[in-house]
PAZAPA-4460 file (N, C-alpha, C; in steps of 0.05 Angstrom, whole numbers, plus 32768, in hexadecimal, padded with zeros to 4 digits):
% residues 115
    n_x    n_y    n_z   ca_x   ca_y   ca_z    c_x    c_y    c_z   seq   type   mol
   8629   891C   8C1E   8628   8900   8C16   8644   88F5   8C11     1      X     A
   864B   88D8   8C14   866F   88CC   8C0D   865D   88BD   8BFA     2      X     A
   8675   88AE   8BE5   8671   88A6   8BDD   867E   8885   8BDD     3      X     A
   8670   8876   8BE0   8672   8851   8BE0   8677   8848   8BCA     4      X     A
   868A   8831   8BC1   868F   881A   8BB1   867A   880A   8BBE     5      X     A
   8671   8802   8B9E   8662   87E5   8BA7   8664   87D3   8B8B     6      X     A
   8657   87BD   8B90   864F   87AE   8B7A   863F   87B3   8B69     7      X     A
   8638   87B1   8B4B   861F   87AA   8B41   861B   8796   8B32     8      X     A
   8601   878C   8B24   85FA   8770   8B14   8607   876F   8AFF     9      X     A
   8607   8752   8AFD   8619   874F   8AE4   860E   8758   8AC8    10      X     A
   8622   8761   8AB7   861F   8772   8A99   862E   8762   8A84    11      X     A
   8617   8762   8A72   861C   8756   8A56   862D   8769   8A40    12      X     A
   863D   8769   8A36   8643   876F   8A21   864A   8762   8A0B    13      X     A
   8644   8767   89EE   863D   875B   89DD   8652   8768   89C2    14      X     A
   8669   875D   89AE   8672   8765   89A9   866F   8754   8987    15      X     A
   8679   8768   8977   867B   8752   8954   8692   8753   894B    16      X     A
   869A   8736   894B   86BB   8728   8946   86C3   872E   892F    17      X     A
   86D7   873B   8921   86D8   873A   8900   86F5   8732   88F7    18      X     A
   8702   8721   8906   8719   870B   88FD   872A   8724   8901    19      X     A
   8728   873B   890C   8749   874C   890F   874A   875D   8925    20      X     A
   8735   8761   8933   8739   8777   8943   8737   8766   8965    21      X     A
   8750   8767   8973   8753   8758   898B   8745   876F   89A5    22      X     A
   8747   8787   89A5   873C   8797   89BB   8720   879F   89B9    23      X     A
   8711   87A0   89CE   86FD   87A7   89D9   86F1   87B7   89EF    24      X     A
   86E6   87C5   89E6   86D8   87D9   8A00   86C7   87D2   8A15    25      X     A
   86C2   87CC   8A26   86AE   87C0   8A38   869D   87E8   8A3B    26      X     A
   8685   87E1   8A3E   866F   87F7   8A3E   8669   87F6   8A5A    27      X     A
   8675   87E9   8A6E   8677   87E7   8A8D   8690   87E8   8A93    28      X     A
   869F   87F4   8AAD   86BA   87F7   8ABC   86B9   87DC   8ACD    29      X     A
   86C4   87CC   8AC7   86CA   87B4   8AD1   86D3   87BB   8AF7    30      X     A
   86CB   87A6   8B0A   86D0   87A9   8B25   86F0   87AD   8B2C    31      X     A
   86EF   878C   8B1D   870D   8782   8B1F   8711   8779   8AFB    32      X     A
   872B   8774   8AFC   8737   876C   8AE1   873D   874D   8AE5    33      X     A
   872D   8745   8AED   8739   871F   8AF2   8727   8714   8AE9    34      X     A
   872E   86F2   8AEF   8721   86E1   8ADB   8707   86E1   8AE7    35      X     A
   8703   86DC   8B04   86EA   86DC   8B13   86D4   86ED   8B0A    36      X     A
   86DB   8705   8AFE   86C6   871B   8AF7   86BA   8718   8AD8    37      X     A
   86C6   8705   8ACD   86BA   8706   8AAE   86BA   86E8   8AA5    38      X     A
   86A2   86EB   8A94   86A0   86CF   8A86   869B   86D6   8A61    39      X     A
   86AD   86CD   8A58   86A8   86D7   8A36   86AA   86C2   8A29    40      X     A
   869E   86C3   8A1D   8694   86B3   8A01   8699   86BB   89E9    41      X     A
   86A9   86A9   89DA   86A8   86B5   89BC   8698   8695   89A5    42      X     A
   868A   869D   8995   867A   8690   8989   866D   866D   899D    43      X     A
   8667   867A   89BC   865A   866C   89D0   866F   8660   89D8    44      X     A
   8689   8662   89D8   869D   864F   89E6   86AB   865F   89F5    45      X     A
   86AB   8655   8A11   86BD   8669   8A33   86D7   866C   8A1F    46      X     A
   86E3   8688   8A25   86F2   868A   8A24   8701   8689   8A42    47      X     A
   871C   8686   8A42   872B   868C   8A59   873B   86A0   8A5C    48      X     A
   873B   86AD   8A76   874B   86C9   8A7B   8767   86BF   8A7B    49      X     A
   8779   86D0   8A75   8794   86D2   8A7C   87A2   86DE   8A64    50      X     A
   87BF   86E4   8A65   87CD   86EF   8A4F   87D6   86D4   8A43    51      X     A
   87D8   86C5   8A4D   87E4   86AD   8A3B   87CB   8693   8A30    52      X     A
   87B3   86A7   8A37   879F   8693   8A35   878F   86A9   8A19    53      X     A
   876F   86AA   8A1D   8767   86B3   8A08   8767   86D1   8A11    54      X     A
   8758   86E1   8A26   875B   8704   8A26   8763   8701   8A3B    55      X     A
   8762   8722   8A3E   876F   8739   8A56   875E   8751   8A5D    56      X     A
   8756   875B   8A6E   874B   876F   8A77   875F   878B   8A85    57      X     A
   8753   879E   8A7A   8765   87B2   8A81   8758   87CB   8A81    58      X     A
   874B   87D7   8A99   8733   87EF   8A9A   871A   87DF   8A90    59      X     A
   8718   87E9   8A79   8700   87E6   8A66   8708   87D5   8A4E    60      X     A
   871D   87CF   8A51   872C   87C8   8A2E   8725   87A7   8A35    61      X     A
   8719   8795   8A27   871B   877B   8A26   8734   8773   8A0C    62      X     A
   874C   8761   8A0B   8753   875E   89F3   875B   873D   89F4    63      X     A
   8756   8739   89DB   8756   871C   89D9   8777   870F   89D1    64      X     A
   877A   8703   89D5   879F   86F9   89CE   879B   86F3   89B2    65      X     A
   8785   86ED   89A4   8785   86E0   8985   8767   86F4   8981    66      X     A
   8764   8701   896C   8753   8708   8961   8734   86F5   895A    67      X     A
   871E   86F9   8973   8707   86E9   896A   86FE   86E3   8946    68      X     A
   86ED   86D6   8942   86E9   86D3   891E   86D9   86E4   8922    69      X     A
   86D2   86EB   8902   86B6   86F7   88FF   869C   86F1   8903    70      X     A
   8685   8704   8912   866E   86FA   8916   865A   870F   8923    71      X     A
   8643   8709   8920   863B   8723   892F   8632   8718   894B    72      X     A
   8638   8727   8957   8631   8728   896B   863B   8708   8986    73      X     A
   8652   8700   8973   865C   86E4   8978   8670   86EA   8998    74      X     A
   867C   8705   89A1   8686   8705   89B7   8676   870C   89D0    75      X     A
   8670   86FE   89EA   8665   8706   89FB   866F   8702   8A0A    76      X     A
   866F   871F   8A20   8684   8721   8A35   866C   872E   8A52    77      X     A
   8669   8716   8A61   865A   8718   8A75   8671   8723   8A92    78      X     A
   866B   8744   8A9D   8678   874C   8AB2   8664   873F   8AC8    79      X     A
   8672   872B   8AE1   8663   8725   8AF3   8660   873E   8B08    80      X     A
   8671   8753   8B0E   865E   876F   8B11   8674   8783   8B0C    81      X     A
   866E   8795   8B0E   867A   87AD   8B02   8680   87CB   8B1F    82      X     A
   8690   87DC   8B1A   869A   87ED   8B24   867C   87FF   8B2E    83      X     A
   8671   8801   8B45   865D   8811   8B43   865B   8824   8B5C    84      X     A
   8657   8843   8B55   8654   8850   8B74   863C   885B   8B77    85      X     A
   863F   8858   8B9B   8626   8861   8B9D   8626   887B   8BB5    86      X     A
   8610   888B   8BB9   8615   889D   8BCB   860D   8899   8BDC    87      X     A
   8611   889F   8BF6   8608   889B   8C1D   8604   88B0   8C21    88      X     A
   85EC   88AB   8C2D   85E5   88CC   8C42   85F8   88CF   8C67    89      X     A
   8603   88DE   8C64   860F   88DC   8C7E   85F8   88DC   8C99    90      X     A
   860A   88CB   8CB1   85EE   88C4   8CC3   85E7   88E5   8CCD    91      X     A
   85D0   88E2   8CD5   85C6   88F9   8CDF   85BB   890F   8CCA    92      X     A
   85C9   890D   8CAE   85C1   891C   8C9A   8596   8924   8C9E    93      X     A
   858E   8910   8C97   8574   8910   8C96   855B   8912   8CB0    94      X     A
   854E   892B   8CA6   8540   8932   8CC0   8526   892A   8CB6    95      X     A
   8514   892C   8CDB   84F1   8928   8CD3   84EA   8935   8CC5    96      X     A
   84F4   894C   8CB2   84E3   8954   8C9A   84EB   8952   8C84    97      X     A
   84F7   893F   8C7E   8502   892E   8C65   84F8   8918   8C63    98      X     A
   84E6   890D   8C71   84CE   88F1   8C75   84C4   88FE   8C6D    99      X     A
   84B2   88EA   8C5D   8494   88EC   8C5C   847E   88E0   8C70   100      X     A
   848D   88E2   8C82   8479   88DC   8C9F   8487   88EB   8CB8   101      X     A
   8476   88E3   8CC9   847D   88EF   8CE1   848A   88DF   8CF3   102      X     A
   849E   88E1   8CFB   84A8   88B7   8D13   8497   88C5   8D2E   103      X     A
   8491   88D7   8D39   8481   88D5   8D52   8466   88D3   8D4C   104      X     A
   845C   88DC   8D37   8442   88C5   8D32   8445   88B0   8D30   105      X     A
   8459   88A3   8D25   8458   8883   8D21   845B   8873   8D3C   106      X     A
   8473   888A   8D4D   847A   8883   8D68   8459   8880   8D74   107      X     A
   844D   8896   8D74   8432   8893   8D87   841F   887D   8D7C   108      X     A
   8419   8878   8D6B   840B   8861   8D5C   840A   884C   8D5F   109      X     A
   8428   8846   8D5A   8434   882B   8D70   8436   882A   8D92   110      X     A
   843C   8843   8D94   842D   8840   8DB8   8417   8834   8DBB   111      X     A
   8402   8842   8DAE   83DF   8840   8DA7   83D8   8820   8DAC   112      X     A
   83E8   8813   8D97   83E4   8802   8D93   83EB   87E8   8D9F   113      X     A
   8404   87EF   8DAE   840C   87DE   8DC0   8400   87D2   8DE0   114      X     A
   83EF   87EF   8DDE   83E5   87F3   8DF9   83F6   87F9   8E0E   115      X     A
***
């Protein structure tokens, strides 16, 4: 098998602001680190990406330029998709007895049926 980059759906994370602590963990590996990939919210208002704006992304670390207030559950940081792999079977890997059918029965069937 190789293994593929791909996309996956977008992930919520949900964080509680307590007026001091500016970094954050994202519980997903972000695709990319740009503004395009995230939408956050702190007590329902967009924040904006950048270092001279409100955060920054870095791996997993979200950190905010000013410390959100306190609240529970008042930061939400929506990843529009995240780092995800997947595995490929190389071509030819898989033979007729790794189906659960037969393709020359299906081949003859559809002959059958074609006339």
């Amino acid at each position: 098998t190789s293994m593929v980059s791909a996309l996956a759906s977008p992930h919520i994370d949900e964080f509680d602001g307590n007026g001091s602590t500016t970094a954050f963990t994202l519980t997903q590996t972000p695709s990319a680190n740009n503004a395009a990939n995230f939408m956050v919210f702190v007590d329902n208002v967009y924040q904006r990406f950048g270092s001279s704006l409100a955060y920054t992304v870095n791996g997993t670390t979200l950190t905010f330029t000013s410390a959100p207030p306190s609240g529970t559950k008042n930061i939400q940081v929506i990843q529009l998709s995240q780092a995800n792999t997947l595995n490929t079977v190389a071509d030819g890997a898989i033979t007729s007895a790794k189906l659960s059918f037969d393709p020359a029965d299906d081949a003859t069937a559809l002959a059958i049926a074609l006339g």
